[in-house]
C-alpha positions in Angstrom: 45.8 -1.2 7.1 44.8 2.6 7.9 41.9 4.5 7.1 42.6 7.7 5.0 39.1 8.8 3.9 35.7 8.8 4.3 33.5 10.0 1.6 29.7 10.8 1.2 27.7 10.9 -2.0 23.8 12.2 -1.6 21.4 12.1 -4.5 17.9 12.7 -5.2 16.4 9.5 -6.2 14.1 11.6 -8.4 10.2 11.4 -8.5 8.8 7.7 -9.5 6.9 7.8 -13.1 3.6 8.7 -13.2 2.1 5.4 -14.4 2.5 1.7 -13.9 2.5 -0.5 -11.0 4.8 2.3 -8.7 1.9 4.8 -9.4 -0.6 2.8 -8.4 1.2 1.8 -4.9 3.6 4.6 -3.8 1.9 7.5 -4.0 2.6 8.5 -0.1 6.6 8.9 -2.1 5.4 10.3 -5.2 6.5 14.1 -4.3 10.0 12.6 -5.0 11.4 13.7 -2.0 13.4 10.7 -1.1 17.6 11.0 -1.4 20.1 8.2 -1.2 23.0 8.6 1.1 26.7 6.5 -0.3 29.4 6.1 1.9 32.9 5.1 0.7 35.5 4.3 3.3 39.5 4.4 1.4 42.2 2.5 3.0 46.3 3.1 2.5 46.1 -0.1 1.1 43.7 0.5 -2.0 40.5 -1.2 -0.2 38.1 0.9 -0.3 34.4 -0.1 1.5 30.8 1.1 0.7 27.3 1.8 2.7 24.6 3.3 3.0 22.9 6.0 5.6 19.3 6.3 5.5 17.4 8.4 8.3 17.7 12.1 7.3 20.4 11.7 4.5 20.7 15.3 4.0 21.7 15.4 7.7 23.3 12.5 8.0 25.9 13.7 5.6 27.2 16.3 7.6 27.1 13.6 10.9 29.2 11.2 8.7 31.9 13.9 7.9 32.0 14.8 11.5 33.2 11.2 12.1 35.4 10.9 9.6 37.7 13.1 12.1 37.8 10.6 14.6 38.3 7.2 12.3 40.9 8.6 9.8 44.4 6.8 10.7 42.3 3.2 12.8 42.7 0.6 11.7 39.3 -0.5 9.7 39.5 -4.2 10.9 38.5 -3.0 14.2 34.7 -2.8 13.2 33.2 -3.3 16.8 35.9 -0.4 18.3 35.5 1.6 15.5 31.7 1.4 16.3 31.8 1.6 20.0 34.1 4.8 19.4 31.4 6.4 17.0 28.9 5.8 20.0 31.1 7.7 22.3 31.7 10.1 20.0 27.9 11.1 19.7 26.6 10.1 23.0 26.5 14.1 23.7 23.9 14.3 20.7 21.3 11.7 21.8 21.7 8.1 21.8 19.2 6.3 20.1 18.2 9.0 17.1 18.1 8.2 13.5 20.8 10.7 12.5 23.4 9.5 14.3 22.4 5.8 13.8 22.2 6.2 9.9 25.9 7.6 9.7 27.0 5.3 12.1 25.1 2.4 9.9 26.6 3.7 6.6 30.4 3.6 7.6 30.1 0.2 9.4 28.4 -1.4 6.4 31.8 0.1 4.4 33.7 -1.6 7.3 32.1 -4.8 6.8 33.3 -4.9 3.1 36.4 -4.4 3.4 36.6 -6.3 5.6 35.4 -9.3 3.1 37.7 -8.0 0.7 41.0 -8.3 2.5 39.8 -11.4 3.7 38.2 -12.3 0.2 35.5 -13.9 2.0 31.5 -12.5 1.6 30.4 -10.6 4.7 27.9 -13.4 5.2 30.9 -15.8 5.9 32.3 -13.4 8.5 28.9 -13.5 10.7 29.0 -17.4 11.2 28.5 -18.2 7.3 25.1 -19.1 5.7 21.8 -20.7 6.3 20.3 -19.9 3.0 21.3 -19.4 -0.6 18.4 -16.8 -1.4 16.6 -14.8 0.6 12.3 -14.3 -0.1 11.0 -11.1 -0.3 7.9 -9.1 -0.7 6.7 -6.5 -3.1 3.7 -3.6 -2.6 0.3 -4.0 -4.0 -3.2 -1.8 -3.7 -4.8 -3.4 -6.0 -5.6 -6.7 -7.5 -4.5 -6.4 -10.7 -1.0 -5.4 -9.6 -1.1 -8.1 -7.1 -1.6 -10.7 -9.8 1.2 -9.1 -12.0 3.8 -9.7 -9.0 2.2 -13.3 -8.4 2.8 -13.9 -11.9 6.2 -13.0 -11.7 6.7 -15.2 -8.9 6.6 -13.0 -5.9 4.5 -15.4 -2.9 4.2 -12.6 -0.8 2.8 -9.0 -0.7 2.0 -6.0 1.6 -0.6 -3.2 1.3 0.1 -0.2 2.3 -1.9 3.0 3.4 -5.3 3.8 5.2 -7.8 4.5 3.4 -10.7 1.7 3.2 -8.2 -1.1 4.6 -11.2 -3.7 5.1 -12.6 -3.8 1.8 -8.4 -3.3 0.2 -7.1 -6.6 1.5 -10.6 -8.7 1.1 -10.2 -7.4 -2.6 -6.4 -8.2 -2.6 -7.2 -11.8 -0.5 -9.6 -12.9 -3.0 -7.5 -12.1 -6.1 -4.4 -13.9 -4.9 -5.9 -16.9 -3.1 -4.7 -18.6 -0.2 -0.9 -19.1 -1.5 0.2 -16.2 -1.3 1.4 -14.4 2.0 -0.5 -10.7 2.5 0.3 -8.3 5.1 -0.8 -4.7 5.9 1.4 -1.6 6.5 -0.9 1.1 8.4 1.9 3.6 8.8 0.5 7.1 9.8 0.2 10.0 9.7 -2.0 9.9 10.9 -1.7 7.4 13.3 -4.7 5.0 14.1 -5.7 5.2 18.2 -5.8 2.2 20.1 -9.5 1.4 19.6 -9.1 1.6 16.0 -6.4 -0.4 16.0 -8.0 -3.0 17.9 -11.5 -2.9 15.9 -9.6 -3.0 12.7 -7.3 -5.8 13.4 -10.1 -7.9 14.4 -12.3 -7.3 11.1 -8.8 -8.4 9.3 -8.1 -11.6 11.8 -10.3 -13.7 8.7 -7.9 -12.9 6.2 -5.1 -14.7 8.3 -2.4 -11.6 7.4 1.1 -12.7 7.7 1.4 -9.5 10.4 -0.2 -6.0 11.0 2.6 -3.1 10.7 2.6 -0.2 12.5 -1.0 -0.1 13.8 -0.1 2.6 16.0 2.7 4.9 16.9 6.0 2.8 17.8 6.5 5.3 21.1 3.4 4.1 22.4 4.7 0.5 24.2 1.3 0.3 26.6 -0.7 0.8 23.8 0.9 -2.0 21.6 0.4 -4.3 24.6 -3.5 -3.7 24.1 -3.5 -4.2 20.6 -1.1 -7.5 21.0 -3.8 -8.8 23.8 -6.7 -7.8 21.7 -6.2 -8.8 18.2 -4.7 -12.1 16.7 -2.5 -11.2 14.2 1.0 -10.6 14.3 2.5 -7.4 15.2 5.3 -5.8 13.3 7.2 -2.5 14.1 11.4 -1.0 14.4 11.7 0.6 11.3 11.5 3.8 12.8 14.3 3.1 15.9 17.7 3.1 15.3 20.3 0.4 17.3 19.8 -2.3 19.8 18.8 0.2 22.9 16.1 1.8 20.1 14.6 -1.6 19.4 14.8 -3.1 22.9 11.6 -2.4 24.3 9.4 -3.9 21.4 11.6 -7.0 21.8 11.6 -7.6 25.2 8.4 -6.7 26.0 7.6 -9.2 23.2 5.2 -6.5 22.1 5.9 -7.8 18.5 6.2 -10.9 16.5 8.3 -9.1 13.7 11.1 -6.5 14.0 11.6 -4.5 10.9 14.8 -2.9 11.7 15.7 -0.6 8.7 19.3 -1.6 7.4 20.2 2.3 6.8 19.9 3.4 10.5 19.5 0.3 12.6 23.4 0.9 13.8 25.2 -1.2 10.6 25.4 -4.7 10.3 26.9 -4.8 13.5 23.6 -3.9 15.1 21.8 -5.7 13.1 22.8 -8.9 14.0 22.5 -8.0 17.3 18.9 -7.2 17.2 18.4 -10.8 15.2 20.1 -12.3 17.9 18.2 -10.5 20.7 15.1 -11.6 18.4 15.5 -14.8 18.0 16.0 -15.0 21.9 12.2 -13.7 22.3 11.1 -16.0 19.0 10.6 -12.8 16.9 11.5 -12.8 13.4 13.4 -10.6 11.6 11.9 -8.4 8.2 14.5 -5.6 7.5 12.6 -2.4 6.1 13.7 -1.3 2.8 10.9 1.1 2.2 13.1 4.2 1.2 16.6 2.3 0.9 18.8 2.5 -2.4 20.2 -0.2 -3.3 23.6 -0.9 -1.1 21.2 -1.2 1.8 19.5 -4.5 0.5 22.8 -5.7 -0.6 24.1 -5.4 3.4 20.2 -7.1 4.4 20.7 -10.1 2.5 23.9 -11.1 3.9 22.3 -10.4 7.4 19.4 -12.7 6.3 21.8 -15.4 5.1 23.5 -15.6 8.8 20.6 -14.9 10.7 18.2 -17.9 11.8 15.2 -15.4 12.3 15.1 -13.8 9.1 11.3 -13.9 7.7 11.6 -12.0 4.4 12.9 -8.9 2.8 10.8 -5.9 1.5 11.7 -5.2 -2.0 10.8 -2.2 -3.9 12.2 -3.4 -7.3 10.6 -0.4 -9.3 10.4 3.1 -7.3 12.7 4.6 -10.0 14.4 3.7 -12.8 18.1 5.0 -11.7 18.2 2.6 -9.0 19.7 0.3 -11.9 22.6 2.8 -12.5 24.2 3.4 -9.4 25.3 0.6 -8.6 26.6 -2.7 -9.9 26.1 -5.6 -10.4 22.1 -4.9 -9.6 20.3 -7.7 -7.6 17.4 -9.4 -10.0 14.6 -10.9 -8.0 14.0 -14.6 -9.3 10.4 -16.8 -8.2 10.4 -14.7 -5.3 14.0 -14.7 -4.1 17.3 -12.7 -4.0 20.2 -14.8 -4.2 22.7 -14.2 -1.6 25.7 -12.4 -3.1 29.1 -14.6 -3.5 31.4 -12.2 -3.8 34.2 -10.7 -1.5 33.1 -8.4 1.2 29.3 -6.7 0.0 29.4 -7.7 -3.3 28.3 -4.2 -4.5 29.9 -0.9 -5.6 28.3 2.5 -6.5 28.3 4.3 -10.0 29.6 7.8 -9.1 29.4 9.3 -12.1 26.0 8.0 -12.0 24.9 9.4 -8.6 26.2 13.0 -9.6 24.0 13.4 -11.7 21.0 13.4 -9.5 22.5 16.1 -7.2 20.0 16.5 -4.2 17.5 18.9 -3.9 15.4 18.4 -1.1 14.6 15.4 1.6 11.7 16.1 3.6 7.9 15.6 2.4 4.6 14.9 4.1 4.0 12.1 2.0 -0.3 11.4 1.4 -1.5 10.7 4.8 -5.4 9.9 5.2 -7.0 12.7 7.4 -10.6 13.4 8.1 -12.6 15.8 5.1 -11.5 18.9 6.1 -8.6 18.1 8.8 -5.6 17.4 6.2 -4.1 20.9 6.5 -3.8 20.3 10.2 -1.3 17.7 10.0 -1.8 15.6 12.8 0.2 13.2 14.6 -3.0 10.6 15.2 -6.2 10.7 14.4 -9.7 9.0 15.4 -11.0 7.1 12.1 -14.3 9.4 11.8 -17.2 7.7 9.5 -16.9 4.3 11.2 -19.4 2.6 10.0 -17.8 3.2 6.6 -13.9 2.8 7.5 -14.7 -1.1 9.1 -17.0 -2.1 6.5 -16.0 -4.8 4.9 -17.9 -4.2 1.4 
């Protein structure tokens, strides 16, 4: 079998409505400027192979067609030459960047199914077979009331995201859903929290016995996670950010983390992924995948990691960022009492609508997002940023 193209297909996964549970949680995304990167990989033999390239998708595109030059005419068994070839290939570009990673992910995840196809085996079965039959995942919340809508639709776990009043959120959230269901916090910047904050912040949350603290401070910042690690007693989750095992590497073995959040659309493919499980599980770290801007051939190639993988925690799930997600693809994964069942069928189990993705051509795939700057500091659009008003930001009520 020979490789005879490599196609891309980048939409705009369009702006999230303007009420209901997504409006009340996403608005950091709510400019709409996310897009959705498809790769199909065709074969002389009629196999054809999907994935997915997140990172910069309107940059990764042109990356991806760039390789396509050097994997046209291999054979696409060869999934680990084919990838160690791609990271030859790009070395001259920088070797642990998102762009490169995220086309590098999206045509190894293609790989993978076909692979599972000619085989007729799931992908799962061709990383050592499965440990589970679903996989748990967690939804977003702000607010109580949307926090007991996901708990009464069977989700046992949820994350808050943002930085505005984060003491006096999760108390709210923690005394809404009780003591059965899993919360965490998500304190992605910009801006960034320092150290200090991060330290005096974690502390005030240590009652509320969060499942981890993600992204306290910038992931660059290794010493710094070290103080927060010594000082606070919850656990620390980061990696969505890095791409590939040499990205990733220094949170791990450092053991500066207790969860690695690899995002499954620039993390290297599912080839790197299970190497960063692996390199995990070797430091007792467990594994989350990101999914926070993902479409939905992403999740598909994170639940058959999960499946292999002893490590794996849970899943972010963003079930209702927009309602075209349902179109593009098929069959469409339906979260049931908190679980994703673990696909059965040959290869992925997934292929993408592309009729449907055409008609959400891309228009633009960079945004600032909300951020949570000082009164009078947003338009300076800093990188971090001293929580001013303390007294305030830490109080609990």
């Amino acid at each position: 079998m020979k490789i005879t193209a490599i196609k891309t297909f980048l939409m705009q996964a369009g702006s999230p409505p303007n009420s209901g549970a997504w409006a009340a949680n996403y608005d950091t995304i709510n400019s709409g400027w996310r897009n959705w990167l498809f790769v199909k990989v065709e074969t002389d033999e009629g196999i054809t192979g999907v994935g997915e390239c997140s990172g910069w998708p309107r940059v990764i595109e042109t990356a991806v067609q760039d390789l396509a030059q050097i994997l046209v005419g291999e054979d696409p068994g060869n999934i680990e030459r084919l990838w160690q070839k791609m990271l030859v290939a790009t070395m001259g570009h920088g070797m642990t960047g998102v762009v490169g990673g995220g086309a590098m992910t999206g045509i190894d995840m293609a790989l993978w199914d076909i692979k599972g196809k000619a085989l007729n085996t799931p992908v799962w079965n061709l990383l050592g077979g499965k440990l589970r039959d679903r996989i748990r995942v967690y939804a977003h919340a702000k607010t109580p009331e949307v926090a007991l809508q996901l708990k009464a639709q069977g989700i046992t776990a949820i994350k808050a995201g943002g930085l505005s009043n984060p003491v006096r959120m999760l108390e709210a959230l923690r005394s809404a859903i009780g003591d059965d269901m899993d919360l965490m916090v998500d304190l992605h910047g910009p801006p960034w929290l320092t150290t200090a904050d991060a330290i005096v912040l974690g502390r005030s949350l240590e009652p509320l016995k969060l499942l981890f603290m993600e992204d306290a401070i910038p992931p660059e910042h290794l010493e710094q996670y070290a103080r927060v690690r010594d000082a606070v007693a919850i656990p620390l989750a980061a990696g969505e950010r890095a791409a590939n095992i040499w990205g990733l590497r220094p949170l791990i073995e450092r053991e500066l983390i207790d969860v690695v959040q690899p995002d499954t659309g620039r993390a290297g493919g599912i080839t790197q992924m299970k190497k960063i499980a692996a390199m995990a599980e070797s430091h007792g770290i467990m594994l989350a995948p990101h999914s926070g801007s993902l479409g939905p051939v992403a999740e598909y190639a994170a639940l058959h990691v999960m499946a292999a993988v002893p490590n794996a925690l849970m899943l972010e799930r963003i079930e209702i960022d927009w309602p075209g997600r349902s179109e593009v693809i098929s069959p469409v994964p339906v979260t049931q009492d908190g679980h994703l069942a673990v696909p059965t069928a040959p290869g992925l189990g997934v292929d993408i609508n592309e009729e449907a993705i055409a008609r959400h051509p891309s228009q633009r795939n960079v945004g600032l997002g909300g951020g949570d700057y000082a009164k009078g500091t947003a338009d300076e659009f800093v990188y971090v940023q001293t929580r001013l008003h303390r007294a305030g930001y830490f109080r609990k009520s």
